[in-house]
VOLUMRO-147861 format. One record per residue: y, x, z of N, C-alpha, C in turn; chain; residue number from 1; residue in one letter. Coordinates in Angstrom, 2 decimals. Each point is the difference from the previous one (the first is absolute). Layout:
{{Y X Z} {Y X Z} {Y X Z} 'A' NUM 'A'};
...
***
This chain:
{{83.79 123.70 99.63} {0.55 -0.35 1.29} {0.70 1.21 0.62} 'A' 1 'X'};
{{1.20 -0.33 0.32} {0.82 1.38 0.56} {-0.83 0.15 1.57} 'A' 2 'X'};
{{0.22 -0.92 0.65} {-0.66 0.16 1.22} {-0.99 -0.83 0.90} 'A' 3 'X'};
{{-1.13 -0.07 -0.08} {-0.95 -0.96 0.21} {0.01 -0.14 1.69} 'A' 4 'X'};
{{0.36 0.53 0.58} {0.88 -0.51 1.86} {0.97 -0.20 0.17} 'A' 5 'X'};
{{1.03 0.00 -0.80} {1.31 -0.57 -0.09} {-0.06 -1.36 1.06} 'A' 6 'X'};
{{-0.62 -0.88 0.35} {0.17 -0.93 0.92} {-0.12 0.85 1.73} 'A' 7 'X'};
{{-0.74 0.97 -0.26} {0.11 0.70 1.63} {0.98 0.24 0.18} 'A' 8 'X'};
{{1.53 0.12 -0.78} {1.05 0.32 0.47} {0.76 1.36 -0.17} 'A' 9 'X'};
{{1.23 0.17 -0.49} {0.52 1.30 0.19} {0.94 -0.14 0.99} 'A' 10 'X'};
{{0.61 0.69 0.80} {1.36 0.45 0.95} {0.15 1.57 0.49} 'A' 11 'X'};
{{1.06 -0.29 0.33} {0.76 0.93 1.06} {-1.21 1.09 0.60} 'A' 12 'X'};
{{0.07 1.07 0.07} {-0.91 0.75 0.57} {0.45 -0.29 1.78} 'A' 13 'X'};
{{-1.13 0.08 0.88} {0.02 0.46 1.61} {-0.16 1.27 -0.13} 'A' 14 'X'};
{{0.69 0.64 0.88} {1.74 -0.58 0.35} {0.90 0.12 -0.88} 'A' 15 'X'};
{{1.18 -0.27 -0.75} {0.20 -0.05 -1.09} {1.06 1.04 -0.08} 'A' 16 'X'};
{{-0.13 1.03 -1.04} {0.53 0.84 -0.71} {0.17 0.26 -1.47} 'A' 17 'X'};
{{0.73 1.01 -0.34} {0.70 0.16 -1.56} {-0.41 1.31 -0.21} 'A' 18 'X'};
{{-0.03 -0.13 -1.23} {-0.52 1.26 -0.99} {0.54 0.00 -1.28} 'A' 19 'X'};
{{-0.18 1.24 0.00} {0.39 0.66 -1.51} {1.54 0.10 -0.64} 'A' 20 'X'};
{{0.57 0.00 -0.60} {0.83 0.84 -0.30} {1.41 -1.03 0.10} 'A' 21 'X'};
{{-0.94 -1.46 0.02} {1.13 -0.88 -0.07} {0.01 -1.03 1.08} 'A' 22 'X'};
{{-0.80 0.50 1.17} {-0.41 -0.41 1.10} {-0.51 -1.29 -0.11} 'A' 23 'X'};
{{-1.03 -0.52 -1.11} {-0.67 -0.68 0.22} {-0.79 -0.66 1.21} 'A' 24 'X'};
{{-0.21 -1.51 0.38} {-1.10 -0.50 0.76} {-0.97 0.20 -0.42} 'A' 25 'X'};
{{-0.93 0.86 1.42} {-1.88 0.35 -0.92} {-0.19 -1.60 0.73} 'A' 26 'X'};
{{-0.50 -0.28 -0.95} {-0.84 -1.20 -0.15} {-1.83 0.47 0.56} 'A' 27 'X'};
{{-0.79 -1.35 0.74} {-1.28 0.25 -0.34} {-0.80 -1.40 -0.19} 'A' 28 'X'};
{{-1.05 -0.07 -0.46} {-0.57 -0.97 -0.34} {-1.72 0.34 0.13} 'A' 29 'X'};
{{-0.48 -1.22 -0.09} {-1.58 -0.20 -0.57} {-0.68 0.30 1.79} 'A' 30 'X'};
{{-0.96 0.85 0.27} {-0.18 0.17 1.45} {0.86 0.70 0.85} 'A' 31 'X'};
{{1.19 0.99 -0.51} {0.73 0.54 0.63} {0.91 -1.02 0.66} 'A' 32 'X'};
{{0.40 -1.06 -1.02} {0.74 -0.99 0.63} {-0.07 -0.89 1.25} 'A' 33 'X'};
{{-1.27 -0.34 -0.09} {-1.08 -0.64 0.50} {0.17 0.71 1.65} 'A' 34 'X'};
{{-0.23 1.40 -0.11} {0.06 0.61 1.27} {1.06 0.34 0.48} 'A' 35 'X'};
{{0.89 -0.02 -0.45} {1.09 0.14 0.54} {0.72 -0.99 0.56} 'A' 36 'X'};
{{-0.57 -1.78 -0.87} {0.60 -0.76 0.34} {-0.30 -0.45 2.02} 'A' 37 'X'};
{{-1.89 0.62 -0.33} {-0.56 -0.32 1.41} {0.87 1.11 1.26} 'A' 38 'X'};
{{0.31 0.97 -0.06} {0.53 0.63 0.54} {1.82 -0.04 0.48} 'A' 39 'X'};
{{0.54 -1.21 -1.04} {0.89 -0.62 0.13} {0.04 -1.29 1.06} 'A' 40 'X'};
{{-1.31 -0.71 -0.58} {-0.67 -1.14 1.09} {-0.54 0.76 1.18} 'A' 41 'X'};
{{-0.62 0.15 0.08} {-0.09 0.85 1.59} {1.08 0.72 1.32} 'A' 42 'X'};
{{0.97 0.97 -0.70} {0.86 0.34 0.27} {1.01 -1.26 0.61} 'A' 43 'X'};
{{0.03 -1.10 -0.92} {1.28 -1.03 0.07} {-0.59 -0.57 1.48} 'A' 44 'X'};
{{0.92 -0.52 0.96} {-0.24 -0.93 1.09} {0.55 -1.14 -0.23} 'A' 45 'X'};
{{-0.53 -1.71 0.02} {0.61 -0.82 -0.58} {1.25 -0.08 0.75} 'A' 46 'X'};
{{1.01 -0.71 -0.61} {1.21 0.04 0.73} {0.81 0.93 -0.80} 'A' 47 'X'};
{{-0.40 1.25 -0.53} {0.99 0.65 -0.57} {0.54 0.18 -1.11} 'A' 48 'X'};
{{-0.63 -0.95 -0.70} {0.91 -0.39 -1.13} {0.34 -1.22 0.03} 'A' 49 'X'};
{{1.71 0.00 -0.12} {0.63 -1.36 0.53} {-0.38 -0.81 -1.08} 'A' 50 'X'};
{{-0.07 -0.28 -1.54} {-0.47 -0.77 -0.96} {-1.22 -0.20 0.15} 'A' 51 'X'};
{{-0.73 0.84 -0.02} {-1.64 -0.62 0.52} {-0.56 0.51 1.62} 'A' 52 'X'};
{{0.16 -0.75 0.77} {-0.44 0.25 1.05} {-0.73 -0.02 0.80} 'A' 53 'X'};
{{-1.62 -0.59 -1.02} {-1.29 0.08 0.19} {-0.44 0.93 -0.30} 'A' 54 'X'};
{{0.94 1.17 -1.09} {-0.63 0.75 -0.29} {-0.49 0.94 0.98} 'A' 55 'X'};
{{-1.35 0.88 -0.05} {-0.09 1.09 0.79} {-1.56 -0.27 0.35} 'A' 56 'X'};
{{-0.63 1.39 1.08} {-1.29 -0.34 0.54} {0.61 0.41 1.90} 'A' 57 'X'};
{{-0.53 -1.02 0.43} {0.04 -0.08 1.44} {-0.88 1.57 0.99} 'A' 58 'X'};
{{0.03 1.04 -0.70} {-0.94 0.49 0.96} {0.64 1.70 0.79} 'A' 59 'X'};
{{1.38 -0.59 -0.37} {0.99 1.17 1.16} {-0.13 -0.86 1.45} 'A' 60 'X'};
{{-0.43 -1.43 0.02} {-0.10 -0.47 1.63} {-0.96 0.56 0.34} 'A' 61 'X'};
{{-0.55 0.96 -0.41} {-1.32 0.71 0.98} {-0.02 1.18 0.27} 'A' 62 'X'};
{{1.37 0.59 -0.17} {-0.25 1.30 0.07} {0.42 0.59 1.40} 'A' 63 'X'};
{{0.13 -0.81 1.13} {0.29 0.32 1.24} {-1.26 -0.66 0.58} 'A' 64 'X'};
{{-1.13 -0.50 -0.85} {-0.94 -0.95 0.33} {-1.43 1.62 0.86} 'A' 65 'X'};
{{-0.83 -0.65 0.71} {-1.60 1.28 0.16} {-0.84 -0.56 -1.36} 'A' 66 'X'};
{{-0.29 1.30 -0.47} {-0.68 -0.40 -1.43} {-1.47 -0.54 0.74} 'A' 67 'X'};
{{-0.64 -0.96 -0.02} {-1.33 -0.55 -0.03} {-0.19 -0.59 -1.15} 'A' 68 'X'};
{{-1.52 -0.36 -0.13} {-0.26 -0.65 -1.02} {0.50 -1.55 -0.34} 'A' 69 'X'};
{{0.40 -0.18 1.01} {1.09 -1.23 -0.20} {1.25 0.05 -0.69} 'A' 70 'X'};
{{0.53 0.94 -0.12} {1.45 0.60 -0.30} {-0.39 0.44 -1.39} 'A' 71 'X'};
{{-0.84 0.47 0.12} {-0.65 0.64 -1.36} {0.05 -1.59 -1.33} 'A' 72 'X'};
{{-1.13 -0.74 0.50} {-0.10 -1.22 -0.37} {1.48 -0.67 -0.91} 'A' 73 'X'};
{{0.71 -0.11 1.53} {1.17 -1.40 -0.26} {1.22 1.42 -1.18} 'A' 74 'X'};
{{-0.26 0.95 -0.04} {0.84 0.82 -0.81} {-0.47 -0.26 -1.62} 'A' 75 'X'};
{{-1.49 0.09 0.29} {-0.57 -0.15 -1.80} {0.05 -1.40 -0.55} 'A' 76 'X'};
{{0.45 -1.02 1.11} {0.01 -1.37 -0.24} {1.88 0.06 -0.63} 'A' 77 'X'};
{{0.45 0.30 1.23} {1.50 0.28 -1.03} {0.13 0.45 -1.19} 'A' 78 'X'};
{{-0.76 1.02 -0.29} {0.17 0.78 -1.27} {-0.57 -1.08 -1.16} 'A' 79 'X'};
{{-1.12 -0.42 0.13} {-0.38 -1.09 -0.87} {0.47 -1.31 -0.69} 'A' 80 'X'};
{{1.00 -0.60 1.30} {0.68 -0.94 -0.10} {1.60 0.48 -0.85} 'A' 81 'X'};
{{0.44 1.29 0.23} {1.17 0.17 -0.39} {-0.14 0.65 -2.14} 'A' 82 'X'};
{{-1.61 -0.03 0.21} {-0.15 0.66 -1.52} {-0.12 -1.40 -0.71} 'A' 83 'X'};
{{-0.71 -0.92 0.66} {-0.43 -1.00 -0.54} {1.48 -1.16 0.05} 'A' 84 'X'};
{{0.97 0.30 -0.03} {1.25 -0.56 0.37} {0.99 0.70 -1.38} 'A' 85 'X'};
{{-0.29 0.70 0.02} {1.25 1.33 -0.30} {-0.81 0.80 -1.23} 'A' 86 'X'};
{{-1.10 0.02 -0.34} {-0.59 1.07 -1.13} {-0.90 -0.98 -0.46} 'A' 87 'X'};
{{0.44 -0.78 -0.89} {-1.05 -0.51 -0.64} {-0.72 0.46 -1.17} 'A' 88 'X'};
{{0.33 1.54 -0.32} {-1.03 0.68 -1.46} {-0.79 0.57 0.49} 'A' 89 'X'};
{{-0.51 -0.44 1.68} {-1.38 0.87 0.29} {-0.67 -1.16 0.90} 'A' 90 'X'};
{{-1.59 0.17 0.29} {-0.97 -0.28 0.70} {-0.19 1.22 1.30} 'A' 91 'X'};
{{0.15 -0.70 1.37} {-0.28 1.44 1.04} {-1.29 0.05 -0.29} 'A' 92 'X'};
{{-1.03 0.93 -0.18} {-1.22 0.11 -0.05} {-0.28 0.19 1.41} 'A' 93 'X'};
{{0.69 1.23 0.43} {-0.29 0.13 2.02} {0.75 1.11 0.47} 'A' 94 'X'};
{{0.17 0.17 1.52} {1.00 0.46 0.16} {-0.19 1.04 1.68} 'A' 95 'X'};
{{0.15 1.44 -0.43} {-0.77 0.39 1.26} {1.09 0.71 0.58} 'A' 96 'X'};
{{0.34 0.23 0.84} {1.14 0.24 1.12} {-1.16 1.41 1.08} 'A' 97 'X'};
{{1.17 0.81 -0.58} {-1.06 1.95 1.02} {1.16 0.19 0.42} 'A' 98 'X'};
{{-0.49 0.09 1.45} {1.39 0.68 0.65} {0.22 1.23 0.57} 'A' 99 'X'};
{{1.01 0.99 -0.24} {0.04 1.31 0.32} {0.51 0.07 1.58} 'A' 100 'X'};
{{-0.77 0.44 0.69} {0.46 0.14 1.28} {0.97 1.02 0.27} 'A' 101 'X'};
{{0.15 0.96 -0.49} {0.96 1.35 -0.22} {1.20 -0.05 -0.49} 'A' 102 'X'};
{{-0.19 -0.99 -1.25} {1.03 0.06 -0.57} {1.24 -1.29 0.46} 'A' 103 'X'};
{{-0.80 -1.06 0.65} {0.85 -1.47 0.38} {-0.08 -0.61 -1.08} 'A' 104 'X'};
{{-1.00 -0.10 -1.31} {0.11 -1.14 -0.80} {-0.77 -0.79 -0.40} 'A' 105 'X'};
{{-0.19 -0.95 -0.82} {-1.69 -0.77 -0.08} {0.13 0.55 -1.92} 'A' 106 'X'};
{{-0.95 0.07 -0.59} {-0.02 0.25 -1.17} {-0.54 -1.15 -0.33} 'A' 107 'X'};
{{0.61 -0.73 -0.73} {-0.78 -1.50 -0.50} {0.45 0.20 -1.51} 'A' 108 'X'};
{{-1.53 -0.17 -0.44} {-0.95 0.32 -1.31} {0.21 -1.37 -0.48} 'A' 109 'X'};
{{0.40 -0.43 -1.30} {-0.49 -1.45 -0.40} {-0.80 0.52 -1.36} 'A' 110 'X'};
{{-0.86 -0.87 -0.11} {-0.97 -0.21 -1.25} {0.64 -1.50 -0.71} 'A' 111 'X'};
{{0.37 0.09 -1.46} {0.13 -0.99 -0.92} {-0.42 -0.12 -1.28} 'A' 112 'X'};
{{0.20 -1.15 -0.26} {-0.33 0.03 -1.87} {1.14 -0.64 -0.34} 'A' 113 'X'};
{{0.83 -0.04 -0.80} {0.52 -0.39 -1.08} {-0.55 -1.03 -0.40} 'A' 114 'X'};
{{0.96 -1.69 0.04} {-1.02 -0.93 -0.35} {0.06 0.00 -1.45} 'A' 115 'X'};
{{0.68 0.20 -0.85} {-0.06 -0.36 -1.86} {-1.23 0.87 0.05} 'A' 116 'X'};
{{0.27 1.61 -0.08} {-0.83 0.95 -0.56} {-0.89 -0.01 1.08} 'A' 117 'X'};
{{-0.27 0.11 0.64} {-1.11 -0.10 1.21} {-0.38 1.44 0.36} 'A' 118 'X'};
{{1.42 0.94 -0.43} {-0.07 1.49 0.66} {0.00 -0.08 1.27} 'A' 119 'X'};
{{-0.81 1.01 0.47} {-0.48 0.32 1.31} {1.21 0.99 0.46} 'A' 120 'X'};
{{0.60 -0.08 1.11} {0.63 1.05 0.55} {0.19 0.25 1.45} 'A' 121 'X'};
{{0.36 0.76 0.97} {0.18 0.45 1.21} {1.77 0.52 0.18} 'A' 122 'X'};
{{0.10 -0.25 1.26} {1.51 0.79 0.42} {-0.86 0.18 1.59} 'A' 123 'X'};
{{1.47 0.84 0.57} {0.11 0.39 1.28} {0.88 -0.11 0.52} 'A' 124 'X'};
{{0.63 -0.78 0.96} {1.12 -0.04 0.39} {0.31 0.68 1.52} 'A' 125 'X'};
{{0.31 0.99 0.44} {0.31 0.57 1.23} {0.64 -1.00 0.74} 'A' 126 'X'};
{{0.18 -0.47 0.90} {0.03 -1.16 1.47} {0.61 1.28 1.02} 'A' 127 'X'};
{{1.11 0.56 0.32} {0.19 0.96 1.29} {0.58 -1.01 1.33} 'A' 128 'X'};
{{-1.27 0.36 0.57} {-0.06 -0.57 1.23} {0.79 1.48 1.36} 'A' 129 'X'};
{{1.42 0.38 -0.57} {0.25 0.86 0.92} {0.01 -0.04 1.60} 'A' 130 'X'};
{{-0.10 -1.48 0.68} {-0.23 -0.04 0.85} {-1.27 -0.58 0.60} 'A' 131 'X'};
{{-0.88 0.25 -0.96} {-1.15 0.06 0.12} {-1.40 1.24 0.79} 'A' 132 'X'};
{{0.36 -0.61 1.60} {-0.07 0.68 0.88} {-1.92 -0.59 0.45} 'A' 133 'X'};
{{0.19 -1.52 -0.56} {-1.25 -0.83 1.07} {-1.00 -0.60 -1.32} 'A' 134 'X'};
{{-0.65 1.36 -0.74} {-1.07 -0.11 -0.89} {-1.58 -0.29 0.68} 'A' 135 'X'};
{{-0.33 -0.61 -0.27} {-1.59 -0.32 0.76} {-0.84 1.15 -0.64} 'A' 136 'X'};
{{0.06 1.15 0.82} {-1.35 0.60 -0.66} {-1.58 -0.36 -0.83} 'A' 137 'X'};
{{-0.23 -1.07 0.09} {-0.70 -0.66 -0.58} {0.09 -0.12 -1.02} 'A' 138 'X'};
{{1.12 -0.35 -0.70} {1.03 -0.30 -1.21} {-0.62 1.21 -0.71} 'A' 139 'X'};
{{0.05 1.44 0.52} {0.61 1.05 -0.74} {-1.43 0.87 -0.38} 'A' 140 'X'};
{{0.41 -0.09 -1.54} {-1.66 0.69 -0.86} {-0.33 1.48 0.58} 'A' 141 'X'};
{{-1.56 0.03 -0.11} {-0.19 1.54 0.27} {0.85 0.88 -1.12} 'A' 142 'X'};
{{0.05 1.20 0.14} {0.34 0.94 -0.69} {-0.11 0.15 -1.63} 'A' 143 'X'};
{{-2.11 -0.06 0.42} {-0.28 -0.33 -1.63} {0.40 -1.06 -0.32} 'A' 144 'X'};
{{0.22 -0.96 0.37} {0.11 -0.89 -0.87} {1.48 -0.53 -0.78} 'A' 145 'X'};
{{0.75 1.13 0.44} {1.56 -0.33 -0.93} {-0.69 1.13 -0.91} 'A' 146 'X'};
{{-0.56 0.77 -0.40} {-0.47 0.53 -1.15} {-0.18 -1.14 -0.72} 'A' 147 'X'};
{{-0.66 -0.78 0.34} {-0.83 -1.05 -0.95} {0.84 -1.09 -0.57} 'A' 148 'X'};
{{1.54 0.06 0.57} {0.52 -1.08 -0.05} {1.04 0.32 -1.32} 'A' 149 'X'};
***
């Protein structure tokens, strides 16, 4: 067997660039693909691609939003619905959203498996909430505990 994930897909690297001497497309595949594709889905707002215009995850409407645990909530509900729409070579296992008060962004962590192979994997996707002024202190982990994260 040349390649036993060959169904996970090869493409275009995010963001896409050329290499080597004859300016090849780097290609990526297998979980790289996978994450890049989510970071493609996330990034996209539906509407902006005129051929598919479901495509995308809804959760730039919150970024003028006060982060509570409500906001928190209806964001990981977007994210779920737009994987489960749009990425069908994974299972969300779960999905935790830490938000940097310093920096203006939410760091949202997803946990997946791979449904053929039933590989386990994680991403991180940075969320910059630059006008992210009205964080609920509540929201925001002690110190130690972004060690742990």
């Amino acid at each position: 067997m040349a390649n036993d994930n060959a169904f996970l897909g090869t493409g275009w690297a995010f963001p896409p660039r050329f290499d080597g001497p004859n300016h090849d497309v780097v290609m990526s595949s297998d979980i790289e693909d996978i994450e890049q594709s989510l970071t493609i889905l996330l990034s996209t707002t539906p509407g902006e691609r005129p051929m598919v215009p479901d495509f995308g995850c809804r959760i730039n409407q919150f970024v003028f939003e006060e982060l509570t645990q409500t906001v928190l909530t209806q964001m990981e509900s977007e994210i779920r619905l737009a994987i489960l729409f749009f990425e069908s070579r994974i299972n969300v296992e779960d999905i935790y959203i830490l938000p940097e008060q310093i920096s203006g962004k939410l760091l949202i962590q997803i946990d997946f498996s791979v449904i053929t192979t039933n590989t386990r994997s994680n991403m991180v996707y940075p969320f910059y909430l630059n006008e992210g002024t009205l964080i609920s202190s509540q929201l925001l982990p002690l110190p130690d505990e972004w060690d742990k994260a």
